[in-house]
N, CA, C and O atoms as a CHARMM CRD file, in Angstrom:
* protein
*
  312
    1    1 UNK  N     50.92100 171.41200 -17.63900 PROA 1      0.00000
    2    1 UNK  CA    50.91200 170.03600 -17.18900 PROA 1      0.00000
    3    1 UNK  C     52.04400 169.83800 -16.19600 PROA 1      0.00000
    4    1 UNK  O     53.08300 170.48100 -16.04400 PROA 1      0.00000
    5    2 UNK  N     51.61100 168.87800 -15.62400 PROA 2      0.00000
    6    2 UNK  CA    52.92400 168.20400 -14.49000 PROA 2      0.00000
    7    2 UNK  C     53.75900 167.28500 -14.64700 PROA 2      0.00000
    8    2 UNK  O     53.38900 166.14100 -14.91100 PROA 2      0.00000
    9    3 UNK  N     55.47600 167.73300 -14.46500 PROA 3      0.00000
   10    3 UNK  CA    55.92700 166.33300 -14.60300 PROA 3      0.00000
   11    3 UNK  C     57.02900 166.13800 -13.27000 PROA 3      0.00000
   12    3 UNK  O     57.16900 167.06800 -12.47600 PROA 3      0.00000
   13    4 UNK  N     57.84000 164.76100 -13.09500 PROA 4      0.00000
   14    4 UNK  CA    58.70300 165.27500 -12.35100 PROA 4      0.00000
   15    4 UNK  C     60.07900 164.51400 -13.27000 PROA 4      0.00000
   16    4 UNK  O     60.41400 163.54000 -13.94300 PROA 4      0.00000
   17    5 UNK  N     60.50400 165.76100 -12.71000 PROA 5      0.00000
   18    5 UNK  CA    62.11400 165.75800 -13.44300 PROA 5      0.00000
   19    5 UNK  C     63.20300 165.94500 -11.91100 PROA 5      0.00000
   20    5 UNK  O     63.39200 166.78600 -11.03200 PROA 5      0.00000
   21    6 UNK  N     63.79100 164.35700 -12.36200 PROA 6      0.00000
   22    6 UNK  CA    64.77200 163.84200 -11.12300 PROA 6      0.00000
   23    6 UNK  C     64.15000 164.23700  -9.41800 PROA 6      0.00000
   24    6 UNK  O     64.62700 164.75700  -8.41000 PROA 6      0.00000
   25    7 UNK  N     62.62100 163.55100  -9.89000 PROA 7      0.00000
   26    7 UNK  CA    61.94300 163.57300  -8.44300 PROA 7      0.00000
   27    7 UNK  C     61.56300 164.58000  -7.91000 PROA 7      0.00000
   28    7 UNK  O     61.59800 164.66600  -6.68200 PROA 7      0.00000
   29    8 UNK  N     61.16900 165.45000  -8.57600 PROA 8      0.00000
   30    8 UNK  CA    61.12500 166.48600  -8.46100 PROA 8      0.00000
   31    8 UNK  C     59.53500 167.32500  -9.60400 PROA 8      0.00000
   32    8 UNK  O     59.46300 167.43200 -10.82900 PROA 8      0.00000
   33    9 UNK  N     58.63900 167.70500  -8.64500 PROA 9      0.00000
   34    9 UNK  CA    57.56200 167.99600  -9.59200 PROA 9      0.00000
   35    9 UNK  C     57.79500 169.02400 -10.25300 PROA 9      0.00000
   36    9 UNK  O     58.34000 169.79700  -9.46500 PROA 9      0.00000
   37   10 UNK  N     57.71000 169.49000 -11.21900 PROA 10     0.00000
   38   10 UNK  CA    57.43600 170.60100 -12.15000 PROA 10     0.00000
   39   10 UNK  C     56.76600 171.01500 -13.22600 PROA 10     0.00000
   40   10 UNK  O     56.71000 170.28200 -14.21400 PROA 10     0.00000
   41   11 UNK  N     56.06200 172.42900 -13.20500 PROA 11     0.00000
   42   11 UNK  CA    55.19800 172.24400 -14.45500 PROA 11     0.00000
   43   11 UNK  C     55.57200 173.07600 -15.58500 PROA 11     0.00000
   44   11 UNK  O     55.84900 174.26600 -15.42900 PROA 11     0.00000
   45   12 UNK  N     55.58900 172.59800 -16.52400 PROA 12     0.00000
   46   12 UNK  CA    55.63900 172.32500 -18.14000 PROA 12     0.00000
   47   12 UNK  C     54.47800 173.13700 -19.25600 PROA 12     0.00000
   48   12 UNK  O     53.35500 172.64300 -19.15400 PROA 12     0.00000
   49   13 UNK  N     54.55300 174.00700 -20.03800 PROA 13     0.00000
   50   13 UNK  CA    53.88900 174.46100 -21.03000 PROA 13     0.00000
   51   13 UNK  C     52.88300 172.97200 -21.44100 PROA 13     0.00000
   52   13 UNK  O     53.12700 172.00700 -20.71700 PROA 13     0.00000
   53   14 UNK  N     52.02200 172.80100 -22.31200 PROA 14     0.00000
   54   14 UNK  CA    51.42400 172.05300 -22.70300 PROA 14     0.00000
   55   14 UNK  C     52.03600 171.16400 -23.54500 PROA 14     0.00000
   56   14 UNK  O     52.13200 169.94500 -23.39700 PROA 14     0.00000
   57   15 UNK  N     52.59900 172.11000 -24.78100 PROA 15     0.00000
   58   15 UNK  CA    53.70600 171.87800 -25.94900 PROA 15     0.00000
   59   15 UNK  C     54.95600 171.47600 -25.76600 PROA 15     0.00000
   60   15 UNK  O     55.74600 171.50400 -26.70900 PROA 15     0.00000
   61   16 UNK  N     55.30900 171.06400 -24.58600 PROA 16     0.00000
   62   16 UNK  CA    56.84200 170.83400 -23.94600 PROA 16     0.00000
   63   16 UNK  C     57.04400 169.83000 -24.85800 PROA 16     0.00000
   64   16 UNK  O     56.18400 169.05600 -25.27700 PROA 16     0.00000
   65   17 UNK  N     58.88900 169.88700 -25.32400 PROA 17     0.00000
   66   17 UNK  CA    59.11700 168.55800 -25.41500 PROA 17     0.00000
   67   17 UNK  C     60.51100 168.12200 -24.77600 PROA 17     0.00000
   68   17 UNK  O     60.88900 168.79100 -23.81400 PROA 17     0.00000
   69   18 UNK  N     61.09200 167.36300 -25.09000 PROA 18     0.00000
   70   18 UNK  CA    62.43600 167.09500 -23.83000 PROA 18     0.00000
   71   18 UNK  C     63.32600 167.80800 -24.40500 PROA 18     0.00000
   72   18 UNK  O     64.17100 168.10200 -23.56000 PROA 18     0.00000
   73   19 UNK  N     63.66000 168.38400 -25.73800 PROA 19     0.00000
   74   19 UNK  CA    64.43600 169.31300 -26.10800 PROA 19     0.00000
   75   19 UNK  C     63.75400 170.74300 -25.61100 PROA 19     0.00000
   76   19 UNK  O     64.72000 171.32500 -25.11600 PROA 19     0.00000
   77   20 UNK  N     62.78800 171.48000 -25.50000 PROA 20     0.00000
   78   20 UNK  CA    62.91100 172.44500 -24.32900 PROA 20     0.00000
   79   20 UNK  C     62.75700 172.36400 -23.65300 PROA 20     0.00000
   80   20 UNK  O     62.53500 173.41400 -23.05000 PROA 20     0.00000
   81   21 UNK  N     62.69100 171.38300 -23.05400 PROA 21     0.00000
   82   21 UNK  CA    62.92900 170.98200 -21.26700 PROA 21     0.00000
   83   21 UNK  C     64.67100 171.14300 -21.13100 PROA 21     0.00000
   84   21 UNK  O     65.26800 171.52000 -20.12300 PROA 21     0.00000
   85   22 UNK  N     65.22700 170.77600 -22.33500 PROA 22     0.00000
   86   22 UNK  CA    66.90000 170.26000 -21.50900 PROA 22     0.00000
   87   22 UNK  C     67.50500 171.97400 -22.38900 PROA 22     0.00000
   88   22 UNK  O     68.64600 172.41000 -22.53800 PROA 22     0.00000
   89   23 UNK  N     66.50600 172.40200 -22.69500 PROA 23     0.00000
   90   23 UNK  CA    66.75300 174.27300 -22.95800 PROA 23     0.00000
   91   23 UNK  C     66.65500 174.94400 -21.86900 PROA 23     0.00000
   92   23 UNK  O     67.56200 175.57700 -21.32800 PROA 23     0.00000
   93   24 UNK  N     65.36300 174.80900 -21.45000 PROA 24     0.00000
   94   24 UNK  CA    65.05300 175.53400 -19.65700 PROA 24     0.00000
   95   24 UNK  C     66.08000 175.49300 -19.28100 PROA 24     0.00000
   96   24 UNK  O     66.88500 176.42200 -19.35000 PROA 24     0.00000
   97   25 UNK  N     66.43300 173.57600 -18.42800 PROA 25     0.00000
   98   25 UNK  CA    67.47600 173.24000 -17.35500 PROA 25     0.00000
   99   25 UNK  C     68.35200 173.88400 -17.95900 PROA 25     0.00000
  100   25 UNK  O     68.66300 174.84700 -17.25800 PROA 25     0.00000
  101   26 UNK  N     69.13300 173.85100 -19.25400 PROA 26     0.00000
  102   26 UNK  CA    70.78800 173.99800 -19.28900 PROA 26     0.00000
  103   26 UNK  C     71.28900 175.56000 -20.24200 PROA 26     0.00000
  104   26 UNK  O     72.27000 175.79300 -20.94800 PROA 26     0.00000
  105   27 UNK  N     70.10400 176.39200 -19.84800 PROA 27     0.00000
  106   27 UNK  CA    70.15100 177.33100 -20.49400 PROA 27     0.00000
  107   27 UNK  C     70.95100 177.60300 -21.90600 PROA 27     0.00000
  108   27 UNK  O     71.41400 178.68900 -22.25600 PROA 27     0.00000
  109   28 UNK  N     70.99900 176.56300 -22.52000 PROA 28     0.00000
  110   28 UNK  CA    71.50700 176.68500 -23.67500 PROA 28     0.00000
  111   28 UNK  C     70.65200 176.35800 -24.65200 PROA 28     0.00000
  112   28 UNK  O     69.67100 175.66400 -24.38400 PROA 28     0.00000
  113   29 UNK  N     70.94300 176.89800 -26.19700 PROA 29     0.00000
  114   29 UNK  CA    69.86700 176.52200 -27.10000 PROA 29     0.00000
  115   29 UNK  C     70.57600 175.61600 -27.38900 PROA 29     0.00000
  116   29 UNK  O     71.76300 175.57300 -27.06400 PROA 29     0.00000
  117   30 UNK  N     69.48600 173.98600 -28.60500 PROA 30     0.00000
  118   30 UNK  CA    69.48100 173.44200 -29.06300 PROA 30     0.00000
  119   30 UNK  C     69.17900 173.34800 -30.78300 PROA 30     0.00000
  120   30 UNK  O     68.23800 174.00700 -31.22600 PROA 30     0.00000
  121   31 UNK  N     69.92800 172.59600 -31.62100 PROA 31     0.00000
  122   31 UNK  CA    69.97700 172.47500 -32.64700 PROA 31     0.00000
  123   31 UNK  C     68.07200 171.44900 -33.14300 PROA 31     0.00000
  124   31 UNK  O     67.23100 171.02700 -32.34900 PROA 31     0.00000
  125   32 UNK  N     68.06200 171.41400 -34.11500 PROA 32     0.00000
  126   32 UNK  CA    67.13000 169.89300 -34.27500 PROA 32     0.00000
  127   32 UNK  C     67.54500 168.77300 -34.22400 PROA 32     0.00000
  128   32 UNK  O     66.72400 167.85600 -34.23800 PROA 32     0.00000
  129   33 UNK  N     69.20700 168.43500 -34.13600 PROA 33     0.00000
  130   33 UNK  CA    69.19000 167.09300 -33.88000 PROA 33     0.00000
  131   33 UNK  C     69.84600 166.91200 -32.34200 PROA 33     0.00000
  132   33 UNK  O     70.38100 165.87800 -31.94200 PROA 33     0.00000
  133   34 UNK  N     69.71300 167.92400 -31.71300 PROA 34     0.00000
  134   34 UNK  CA    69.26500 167.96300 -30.09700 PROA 34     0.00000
  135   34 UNK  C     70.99200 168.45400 -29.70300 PROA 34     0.00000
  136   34 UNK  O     71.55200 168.00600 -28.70300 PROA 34     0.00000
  137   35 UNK  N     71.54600 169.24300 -30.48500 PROA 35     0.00000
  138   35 UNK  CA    73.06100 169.30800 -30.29000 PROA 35     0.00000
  139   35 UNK  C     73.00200 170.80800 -29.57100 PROA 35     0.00000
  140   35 UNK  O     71.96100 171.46200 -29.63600 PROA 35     0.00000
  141   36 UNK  N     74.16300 171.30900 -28.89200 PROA 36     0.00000
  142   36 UNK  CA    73.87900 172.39000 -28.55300 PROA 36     0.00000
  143   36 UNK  C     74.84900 173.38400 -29.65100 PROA 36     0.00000
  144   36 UNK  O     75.98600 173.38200 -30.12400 PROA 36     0.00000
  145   37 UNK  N     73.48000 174.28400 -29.70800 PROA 37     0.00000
  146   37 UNK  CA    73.33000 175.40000 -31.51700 PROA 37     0.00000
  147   37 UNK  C     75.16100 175.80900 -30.69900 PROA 37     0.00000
  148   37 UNK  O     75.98800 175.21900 -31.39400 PROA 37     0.00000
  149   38 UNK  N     75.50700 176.18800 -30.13000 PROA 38     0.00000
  150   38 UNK  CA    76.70200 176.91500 -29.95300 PROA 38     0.00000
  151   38 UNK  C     77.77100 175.78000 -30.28400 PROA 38     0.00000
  152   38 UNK  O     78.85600 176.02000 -29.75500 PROA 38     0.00000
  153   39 UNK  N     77.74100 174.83000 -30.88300 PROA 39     0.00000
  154   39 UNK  CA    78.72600 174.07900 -31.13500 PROA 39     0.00000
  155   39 UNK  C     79.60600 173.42700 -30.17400 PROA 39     0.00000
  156   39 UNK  O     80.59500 172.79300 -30.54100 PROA 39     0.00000
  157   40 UNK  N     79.25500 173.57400 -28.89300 PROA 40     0.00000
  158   40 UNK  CA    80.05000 173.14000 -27.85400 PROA 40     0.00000
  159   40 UNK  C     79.50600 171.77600 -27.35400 PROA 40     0.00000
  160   40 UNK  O     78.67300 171.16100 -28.02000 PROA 40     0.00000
  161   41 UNK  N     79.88600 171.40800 -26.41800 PROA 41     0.00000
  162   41 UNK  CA    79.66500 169.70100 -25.70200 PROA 41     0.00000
  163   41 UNK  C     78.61700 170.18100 -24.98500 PROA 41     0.00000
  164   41 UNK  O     78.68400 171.25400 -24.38600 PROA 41     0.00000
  165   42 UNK  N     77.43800 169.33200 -24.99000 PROA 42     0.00000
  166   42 UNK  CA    76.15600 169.52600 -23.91400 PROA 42     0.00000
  167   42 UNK  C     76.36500 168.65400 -23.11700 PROA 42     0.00000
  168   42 UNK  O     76.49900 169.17400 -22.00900 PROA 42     0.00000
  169   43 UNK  N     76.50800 167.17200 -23.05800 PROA 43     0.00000
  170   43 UNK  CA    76.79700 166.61200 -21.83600 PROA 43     0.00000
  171   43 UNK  C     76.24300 166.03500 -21.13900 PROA 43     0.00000
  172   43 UNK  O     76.72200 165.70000 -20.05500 PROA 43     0.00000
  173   44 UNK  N     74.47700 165.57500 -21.70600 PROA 44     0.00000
  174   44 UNK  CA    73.28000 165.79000 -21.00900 PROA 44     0.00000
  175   44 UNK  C     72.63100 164.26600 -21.15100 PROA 44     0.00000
  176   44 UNK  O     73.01000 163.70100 -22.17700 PROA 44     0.00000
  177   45 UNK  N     72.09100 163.80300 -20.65500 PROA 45     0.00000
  178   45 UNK  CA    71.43200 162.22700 -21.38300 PROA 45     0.00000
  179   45 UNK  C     69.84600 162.80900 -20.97000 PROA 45     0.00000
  180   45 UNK  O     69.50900 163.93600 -20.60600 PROA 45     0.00000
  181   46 UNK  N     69.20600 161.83600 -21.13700 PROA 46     0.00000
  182   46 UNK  CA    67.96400 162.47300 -20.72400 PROA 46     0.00000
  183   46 UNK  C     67.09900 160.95600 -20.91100 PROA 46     0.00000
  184   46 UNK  O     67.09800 160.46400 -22.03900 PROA 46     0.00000
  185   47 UNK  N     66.46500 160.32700 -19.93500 PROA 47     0.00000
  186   47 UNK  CA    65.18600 159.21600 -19.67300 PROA 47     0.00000
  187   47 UNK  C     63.91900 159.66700 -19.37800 PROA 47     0.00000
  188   47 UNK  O     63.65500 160.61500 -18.63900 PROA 47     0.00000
  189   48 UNK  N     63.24700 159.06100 -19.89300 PROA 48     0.00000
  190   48 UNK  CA    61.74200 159.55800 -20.27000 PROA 48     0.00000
  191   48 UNK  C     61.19800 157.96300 -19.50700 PROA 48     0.00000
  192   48 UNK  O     61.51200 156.82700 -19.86300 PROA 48     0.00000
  193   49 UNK  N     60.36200 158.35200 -18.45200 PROA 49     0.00000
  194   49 UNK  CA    59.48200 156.97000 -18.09900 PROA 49     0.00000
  195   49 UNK  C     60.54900 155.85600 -18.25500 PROA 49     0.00000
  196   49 UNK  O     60.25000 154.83600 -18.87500 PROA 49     0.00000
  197   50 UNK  N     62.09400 156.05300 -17.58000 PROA 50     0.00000
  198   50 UNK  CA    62.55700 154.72900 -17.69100 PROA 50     0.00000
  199   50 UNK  C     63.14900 154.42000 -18.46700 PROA 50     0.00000
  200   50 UNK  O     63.93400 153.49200 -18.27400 PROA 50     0.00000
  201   51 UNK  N     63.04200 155.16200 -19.95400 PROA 51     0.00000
  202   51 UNK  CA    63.67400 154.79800 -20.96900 PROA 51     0.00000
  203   51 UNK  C     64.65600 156.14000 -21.95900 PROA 51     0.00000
  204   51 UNK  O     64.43500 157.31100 -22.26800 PROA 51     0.00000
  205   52 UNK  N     65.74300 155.18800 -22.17600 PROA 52     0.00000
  206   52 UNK  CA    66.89100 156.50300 -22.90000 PROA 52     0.00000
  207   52 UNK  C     66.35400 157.35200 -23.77600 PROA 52     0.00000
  208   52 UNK  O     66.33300 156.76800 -24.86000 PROA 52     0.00000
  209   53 UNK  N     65.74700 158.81500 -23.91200 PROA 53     0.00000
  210   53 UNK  CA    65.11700 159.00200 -25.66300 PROA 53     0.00000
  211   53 UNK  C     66.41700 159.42300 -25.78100 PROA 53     0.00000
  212   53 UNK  O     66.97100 159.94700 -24.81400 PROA 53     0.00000
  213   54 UNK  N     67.22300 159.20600 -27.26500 PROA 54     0.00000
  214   54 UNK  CA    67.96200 159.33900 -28.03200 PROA 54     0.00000
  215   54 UNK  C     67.48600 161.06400 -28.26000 PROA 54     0.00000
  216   54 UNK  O     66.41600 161.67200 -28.25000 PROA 54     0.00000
  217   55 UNK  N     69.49400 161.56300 -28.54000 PROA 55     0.00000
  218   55 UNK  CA    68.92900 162.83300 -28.62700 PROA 55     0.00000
  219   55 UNK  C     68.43500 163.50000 -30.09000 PROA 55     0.00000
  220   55 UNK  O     67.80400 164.55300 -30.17700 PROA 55     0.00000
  221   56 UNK  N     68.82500 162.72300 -31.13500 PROA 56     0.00000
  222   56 UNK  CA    68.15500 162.47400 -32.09000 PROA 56     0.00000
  223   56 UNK  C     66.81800 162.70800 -32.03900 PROA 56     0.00000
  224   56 UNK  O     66.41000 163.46300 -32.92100 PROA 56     0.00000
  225   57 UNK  N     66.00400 162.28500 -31.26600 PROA 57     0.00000
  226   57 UNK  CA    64.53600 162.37500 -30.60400 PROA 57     0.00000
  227   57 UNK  C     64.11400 163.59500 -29.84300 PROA 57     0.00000
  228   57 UNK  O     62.96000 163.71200 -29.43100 PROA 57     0.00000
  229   58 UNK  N     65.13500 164.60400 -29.63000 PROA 58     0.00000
  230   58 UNK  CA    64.51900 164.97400 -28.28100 PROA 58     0.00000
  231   58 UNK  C     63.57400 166.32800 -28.71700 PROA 58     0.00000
  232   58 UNK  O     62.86700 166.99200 -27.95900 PROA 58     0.00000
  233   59 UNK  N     63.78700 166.52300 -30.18200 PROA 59     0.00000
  234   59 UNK  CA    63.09000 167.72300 -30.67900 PROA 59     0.00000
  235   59 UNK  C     61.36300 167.02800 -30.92900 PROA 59     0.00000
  236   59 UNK  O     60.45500 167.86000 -30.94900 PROA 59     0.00000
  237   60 UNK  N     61.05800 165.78700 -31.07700 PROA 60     0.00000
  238   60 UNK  CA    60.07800 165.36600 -31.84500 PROA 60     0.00000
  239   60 UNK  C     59.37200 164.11600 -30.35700 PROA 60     0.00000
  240   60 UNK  O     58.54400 163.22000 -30.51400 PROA 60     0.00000
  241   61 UNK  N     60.07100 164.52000 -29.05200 PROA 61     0.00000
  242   61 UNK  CA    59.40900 163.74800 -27.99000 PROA 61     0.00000
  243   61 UNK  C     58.74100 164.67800 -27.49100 PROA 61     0.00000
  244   61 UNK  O     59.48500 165.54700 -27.03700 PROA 61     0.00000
  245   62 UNK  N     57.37400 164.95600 -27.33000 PROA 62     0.00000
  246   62 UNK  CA    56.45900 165.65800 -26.57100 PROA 62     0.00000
  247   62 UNK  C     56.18800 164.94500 -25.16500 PROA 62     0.00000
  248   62 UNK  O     55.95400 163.74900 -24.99100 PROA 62     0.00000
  249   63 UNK  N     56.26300 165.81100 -24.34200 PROA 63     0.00000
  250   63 UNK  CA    56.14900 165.78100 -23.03600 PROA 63     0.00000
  251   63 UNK  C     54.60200 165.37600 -22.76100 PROA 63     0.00000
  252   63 UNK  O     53.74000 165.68600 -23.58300 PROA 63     0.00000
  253   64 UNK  N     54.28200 164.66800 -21.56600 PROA 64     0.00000
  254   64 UNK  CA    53.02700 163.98000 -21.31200 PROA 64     0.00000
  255   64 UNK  C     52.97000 164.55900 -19.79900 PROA 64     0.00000
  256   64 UNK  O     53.99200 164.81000 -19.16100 PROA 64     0.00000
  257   65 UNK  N     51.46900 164.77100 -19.22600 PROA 65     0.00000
  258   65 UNK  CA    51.42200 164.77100 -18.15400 PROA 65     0.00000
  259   65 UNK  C     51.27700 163.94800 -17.08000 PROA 65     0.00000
  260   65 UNK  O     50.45800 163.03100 -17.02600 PROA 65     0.00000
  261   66 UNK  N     52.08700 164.26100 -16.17700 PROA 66     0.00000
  262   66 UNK  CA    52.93000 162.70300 -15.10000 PROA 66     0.00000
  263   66 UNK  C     53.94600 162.17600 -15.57200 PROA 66     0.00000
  264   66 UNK  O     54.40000 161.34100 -14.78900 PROA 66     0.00000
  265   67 UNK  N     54.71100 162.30800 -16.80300 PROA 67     0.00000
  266   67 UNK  CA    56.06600 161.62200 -17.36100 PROA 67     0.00000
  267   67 UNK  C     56.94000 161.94800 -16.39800 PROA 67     0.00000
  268   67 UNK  O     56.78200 163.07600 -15.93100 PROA 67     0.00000
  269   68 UNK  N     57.79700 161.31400 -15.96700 PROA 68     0.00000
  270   68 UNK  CA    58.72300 160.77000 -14.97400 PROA 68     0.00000
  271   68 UNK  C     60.33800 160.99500 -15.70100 PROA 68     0.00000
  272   68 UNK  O     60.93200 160.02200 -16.16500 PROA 68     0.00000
  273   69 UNK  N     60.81400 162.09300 -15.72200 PROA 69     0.00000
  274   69 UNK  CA    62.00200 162.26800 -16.54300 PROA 69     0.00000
  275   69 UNK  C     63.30300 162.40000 -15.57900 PROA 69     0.00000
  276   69 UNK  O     63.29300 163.04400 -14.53000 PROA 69     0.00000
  277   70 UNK  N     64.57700 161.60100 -16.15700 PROA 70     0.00000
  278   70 UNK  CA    65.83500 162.34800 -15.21200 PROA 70     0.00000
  279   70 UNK  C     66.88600 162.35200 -16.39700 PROA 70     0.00000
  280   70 UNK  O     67.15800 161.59000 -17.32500 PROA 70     0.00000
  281   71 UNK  N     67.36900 163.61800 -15.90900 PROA 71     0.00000
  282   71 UNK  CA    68.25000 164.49200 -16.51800 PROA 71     0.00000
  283   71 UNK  C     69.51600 163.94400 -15.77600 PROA 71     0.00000
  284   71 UNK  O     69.65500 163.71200 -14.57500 PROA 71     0.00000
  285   72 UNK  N     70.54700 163.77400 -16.98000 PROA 72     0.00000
  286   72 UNK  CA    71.61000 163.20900 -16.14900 PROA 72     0.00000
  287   72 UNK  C     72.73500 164.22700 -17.12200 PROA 72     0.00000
  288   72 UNK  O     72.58300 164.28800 -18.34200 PROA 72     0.00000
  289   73 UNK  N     73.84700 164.99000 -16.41800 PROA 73     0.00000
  290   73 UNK  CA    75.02100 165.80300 -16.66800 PROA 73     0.00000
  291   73 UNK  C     76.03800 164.69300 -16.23100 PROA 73     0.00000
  292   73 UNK  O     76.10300 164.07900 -15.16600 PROA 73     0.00000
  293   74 UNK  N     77.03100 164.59000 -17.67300 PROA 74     0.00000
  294   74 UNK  CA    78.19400 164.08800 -17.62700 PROA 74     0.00000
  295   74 UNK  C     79.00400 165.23100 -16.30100 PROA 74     0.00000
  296   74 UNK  O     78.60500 166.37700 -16.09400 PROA 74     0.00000
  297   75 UNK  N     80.22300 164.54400 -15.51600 PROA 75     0.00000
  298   75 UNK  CA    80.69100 165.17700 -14.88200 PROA 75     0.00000
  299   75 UNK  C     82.19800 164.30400 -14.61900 PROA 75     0.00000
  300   75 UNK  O     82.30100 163.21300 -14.05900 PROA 75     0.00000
  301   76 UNK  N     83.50100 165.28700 -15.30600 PROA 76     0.00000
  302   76 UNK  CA    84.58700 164.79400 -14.91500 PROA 76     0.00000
  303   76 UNK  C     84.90900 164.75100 -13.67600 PROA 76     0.00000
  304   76 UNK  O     84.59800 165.60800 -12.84900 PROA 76     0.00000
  305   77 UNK  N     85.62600 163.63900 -13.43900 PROA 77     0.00000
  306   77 UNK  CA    86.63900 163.87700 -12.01100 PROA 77     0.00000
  307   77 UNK  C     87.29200 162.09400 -11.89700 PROA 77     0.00000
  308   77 UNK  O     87.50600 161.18500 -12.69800 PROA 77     0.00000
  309   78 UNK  N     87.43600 162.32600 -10.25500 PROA 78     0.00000
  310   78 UNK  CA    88.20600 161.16300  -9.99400 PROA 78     0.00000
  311   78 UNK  C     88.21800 160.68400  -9.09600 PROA 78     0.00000
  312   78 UNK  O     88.91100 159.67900  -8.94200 PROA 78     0.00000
């Protein structure tokens, strides 16, 4: 299926959900409550059609075809 992620088309397994989507992008694995398994800071927000999914959610949000997602990375500076 097709989606675009930050405007951008890309296609997606059938079974996608936004927790292996934000596996792909950030090459890191994820826990089930969307934490990254290595215990470190992920950093990541993630909107689905407009709206925040909680990362709580992100193992149990299945991806749709045409969903409109942006991936947003915390980033220090000044």
């Amino acid at each position: 299926m097709n989606i675009k992620l930050n405007g951008t088309d890309h296609a997606v397994s059938d079974d996608a959900s936004v927790s292996t989507l934000v596996t792909a992008i950030t090459g890191r694995a994820l826990d089930p409550r969307g934490q990254a398994a290595d215990g470190g800071k992920l950093g990541v927000a993630v909107a689905r059609n407009s709206e925040v999914v909680p990362r709580s959610q992100w193992a149990v949000t299945a991806l749709a075809d045409g969903d409109e997602l942006e991936l947003v990375t915390a980033v220090q500076g000044g």
